[in-house]
LOKOL-698474 format. One record per atom (N, C-alpha, C, O): residue in three letters; x negated, y, z negated. Coordinates in steps of 0.02 Angstrom, whole numbers, plus 50000, padded with zeros to 5 digits. Atoms other than C-alpha are relative to their C-alpha. Example, Ala and Ser with C-alpha at 12.3 -4.5 7.8 and 13.67 -1.06 7.14 Angstrom:
% LOKOL-698474
ALA499554994150000 ALA493854977549610 ALA499555006050000 ALA499035005949967 SER500424994150003 SER493164994749643 SER500395005549963 SER500145011049955 
***
This chain:
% LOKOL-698474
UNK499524995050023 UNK514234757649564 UNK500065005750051 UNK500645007550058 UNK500104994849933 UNK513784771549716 UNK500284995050045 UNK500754998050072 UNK499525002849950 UNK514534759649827 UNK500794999749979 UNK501205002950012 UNK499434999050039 UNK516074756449712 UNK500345008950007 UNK500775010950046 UNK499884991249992 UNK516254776949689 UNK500245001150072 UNK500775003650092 UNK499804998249913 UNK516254777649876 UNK500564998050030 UNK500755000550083 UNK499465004049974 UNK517734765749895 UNK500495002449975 UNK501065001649994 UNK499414996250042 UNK518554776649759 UNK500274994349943 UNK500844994849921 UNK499665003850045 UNK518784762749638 UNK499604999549939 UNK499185003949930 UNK500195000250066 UNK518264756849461 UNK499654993250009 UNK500014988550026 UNK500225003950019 UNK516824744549438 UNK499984994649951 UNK500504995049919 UNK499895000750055 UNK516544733549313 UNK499654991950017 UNK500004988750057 UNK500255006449982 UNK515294715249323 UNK500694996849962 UNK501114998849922 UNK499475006650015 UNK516344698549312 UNK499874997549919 UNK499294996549902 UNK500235001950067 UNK516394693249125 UNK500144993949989 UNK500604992250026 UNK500434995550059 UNK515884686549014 UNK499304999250032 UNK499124996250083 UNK500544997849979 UNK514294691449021 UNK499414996249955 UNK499464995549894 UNK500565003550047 UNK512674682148963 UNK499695006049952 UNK499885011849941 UNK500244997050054 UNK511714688348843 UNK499435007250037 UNK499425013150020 UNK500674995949950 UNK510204697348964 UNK500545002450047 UNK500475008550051 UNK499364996449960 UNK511784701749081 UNK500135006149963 UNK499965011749983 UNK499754994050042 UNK512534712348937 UNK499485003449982 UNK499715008949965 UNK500454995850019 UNK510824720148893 UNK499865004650075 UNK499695010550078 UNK500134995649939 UNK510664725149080 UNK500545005850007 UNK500475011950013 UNK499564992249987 UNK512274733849097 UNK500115004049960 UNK500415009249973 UNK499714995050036 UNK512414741148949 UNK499415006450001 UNK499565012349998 UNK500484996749969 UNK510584747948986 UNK500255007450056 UNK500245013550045 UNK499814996049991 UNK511264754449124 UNK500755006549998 UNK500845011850029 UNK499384994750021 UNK513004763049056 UNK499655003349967 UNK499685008949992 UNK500294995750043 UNK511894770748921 UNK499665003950052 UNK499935009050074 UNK500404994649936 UNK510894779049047 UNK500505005550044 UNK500355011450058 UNK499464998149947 UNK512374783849155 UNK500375006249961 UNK500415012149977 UNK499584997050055 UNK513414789649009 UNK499675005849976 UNK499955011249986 UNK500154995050014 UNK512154800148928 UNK499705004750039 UNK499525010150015 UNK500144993749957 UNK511634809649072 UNK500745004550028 UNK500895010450040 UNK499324994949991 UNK513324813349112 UNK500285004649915 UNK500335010749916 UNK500054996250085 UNK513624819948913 UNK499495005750017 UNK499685011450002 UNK500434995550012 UNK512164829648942 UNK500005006150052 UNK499715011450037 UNK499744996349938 UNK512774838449120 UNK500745003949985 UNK500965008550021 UNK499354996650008 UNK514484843349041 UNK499895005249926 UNK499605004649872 UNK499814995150057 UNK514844857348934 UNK500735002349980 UNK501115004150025 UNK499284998850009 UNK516434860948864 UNK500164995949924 UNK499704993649891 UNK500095004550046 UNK517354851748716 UNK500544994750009 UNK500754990549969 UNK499555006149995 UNK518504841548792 UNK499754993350045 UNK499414995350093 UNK500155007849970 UNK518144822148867 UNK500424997450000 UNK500824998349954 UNK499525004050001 UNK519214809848929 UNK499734992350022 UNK499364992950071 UNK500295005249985 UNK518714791748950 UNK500384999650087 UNK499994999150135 UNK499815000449952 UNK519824791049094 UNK499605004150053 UNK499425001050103 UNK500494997849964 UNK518754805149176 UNK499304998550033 UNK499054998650089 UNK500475000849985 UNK517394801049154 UNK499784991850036 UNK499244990450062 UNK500215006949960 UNK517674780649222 UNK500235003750082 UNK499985002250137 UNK499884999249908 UNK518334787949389 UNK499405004150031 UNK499125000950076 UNK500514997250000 UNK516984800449408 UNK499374994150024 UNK499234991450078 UNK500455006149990 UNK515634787949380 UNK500054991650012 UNK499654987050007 UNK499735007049976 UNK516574772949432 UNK499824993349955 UNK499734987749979 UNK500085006750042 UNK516274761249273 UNK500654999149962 UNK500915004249938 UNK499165000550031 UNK518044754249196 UNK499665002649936 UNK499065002249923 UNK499654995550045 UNK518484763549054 UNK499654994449913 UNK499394996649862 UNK500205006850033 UNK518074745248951 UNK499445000549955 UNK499365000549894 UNK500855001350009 UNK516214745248964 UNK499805007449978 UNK499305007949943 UNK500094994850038 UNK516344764548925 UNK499925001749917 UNK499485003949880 UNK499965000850051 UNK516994763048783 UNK499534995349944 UNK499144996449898 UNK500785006650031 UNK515964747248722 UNK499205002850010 UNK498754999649982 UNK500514997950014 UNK514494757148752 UNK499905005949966 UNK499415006249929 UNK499954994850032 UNK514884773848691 UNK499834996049926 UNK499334998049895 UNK499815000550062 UNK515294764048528 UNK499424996249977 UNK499264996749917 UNK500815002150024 UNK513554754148521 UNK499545006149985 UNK499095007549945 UNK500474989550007 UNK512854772848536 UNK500205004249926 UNK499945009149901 UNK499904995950056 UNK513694777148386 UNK500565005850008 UNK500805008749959 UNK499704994649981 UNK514714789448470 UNK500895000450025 UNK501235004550057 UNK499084999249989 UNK516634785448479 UNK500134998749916 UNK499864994849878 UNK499725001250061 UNK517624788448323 UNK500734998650025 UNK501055000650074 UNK499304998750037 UNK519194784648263 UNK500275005049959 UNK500145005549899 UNK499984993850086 UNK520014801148181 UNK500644999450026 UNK500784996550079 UNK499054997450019 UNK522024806148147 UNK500244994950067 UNK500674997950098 UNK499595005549983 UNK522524788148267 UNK499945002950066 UNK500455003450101 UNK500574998549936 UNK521224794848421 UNK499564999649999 UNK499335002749951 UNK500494999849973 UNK519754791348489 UNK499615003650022 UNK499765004650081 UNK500264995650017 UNK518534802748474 UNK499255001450033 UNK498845000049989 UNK500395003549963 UNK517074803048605 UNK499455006549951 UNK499665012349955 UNK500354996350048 UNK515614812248470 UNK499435000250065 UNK499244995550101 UNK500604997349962 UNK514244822648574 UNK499455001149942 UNK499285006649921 UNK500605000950057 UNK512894817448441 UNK499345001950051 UNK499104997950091 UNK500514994849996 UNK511454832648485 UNK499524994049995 UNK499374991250048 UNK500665005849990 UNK510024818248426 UNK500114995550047 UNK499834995350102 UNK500015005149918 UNK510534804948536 UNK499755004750088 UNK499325003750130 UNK500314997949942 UNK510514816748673 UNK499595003150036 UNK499515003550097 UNK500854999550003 UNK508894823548644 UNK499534995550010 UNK499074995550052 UNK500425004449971 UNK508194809448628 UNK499834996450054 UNK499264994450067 UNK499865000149927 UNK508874804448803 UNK499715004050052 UNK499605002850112 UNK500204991549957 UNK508324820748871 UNK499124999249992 UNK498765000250041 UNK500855001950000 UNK506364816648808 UNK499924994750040 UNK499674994750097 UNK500025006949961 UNK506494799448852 UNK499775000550085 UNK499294997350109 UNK499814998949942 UNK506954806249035 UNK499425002250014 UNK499184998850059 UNK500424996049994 UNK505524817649033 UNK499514994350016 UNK499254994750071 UNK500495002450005 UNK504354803749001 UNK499934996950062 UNK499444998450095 UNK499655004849974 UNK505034791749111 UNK499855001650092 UNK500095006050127 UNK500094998049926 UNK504384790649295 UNK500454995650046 UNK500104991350074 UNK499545003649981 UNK505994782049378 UNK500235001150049 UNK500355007150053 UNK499964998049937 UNK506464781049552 UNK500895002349987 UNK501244998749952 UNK499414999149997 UNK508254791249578 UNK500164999650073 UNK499885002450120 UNK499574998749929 UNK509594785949721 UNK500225006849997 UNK500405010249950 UNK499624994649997 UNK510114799849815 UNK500504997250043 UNK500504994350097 UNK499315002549947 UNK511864796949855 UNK500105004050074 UNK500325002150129 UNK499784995849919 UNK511984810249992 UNK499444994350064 UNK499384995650124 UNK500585006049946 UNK510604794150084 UNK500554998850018 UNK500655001650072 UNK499755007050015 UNK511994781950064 UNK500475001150086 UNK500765006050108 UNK499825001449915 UNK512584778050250 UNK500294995250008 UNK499944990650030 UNK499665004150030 UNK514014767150215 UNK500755003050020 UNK500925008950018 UNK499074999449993 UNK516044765750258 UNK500084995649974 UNK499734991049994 UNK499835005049994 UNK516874754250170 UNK500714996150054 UNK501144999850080 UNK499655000949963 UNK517934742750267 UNK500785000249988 UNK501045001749934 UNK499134997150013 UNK519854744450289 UNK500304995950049 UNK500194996650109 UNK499455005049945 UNK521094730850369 UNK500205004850037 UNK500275010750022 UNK499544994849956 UNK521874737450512 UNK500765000249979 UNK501114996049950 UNK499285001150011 UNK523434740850499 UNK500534993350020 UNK500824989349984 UNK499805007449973 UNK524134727450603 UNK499744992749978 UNK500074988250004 UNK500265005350050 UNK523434714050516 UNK500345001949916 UNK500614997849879 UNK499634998550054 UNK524084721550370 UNK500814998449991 UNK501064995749941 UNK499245000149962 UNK525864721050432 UNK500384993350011 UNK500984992750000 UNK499995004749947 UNK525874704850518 UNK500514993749921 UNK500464994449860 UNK499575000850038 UNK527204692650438 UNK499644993149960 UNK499154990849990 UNK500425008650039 UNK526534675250326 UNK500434995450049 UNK501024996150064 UNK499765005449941 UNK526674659250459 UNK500714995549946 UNK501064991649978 UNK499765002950009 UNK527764652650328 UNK500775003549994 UNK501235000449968 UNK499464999849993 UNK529174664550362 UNK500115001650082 UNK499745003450128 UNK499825000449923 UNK530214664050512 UNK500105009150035 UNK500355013950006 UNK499914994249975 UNK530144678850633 UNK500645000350035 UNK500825005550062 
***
């Protein structure tokens, strides 16, 4: 996903997803998700924000928020609920938790980019 971010685009594994697949990523969206919840203050959220930001489609946001308990449905919107216990308990958890963190400012990385000319260049199956 730090590589993804870097390219400026939206992640998202190939689906469907096995069973131990879907426990991994949703593992890590929950992780992802509630540290970002727990870094923002304010009362507005947007799913859209927050997938470009952290570069996970919008999809798997949602599908995890809503295993968390934390997206409603109210007045025919979606409703992203900053449930205080959950993110306490996240916030201990963290405490306990001796876990190695990437630092993106490491990451020593371009992604690549056609040249232009190659880009340009016409398909052999039309005539120049």
């Amino acid at each position: 996903y730090l590589l993804t971010r870097v390219e400026g685009k939206i992640g998202s594994p190939e689906k469907p997803l096995s069973d131990l697949g879907l426990i991994s990523y949703r593992s890590y969206w929950k992780d992802v998700l509630l540290a970002y919840l727990c870094s923002r203050s304010g009362r507005t959220l947007s799913i859209k924000d927050i997938s470009q930001e952290m570069a996970i489609n919008s999809y798997d946001i949602v599908s995890t928020l809503q295993a968390l308990g934390m997206m409603k449905y109210w007045k025919g919107k979606h409703i992203i609920l900053k449930k205080q216990d959950v993110l306490t308990e996240y916030e201990d958890r963290m405490k306990k938790r001796h876990s190695l963190k990437i630092d993106p400012a490491c990451l020593k990385w371009t992604p690549f980019v056609m040249p232009q000319q190659q880009q340009q260049q016409p398909s052999k199956s039309q005539p120049t």
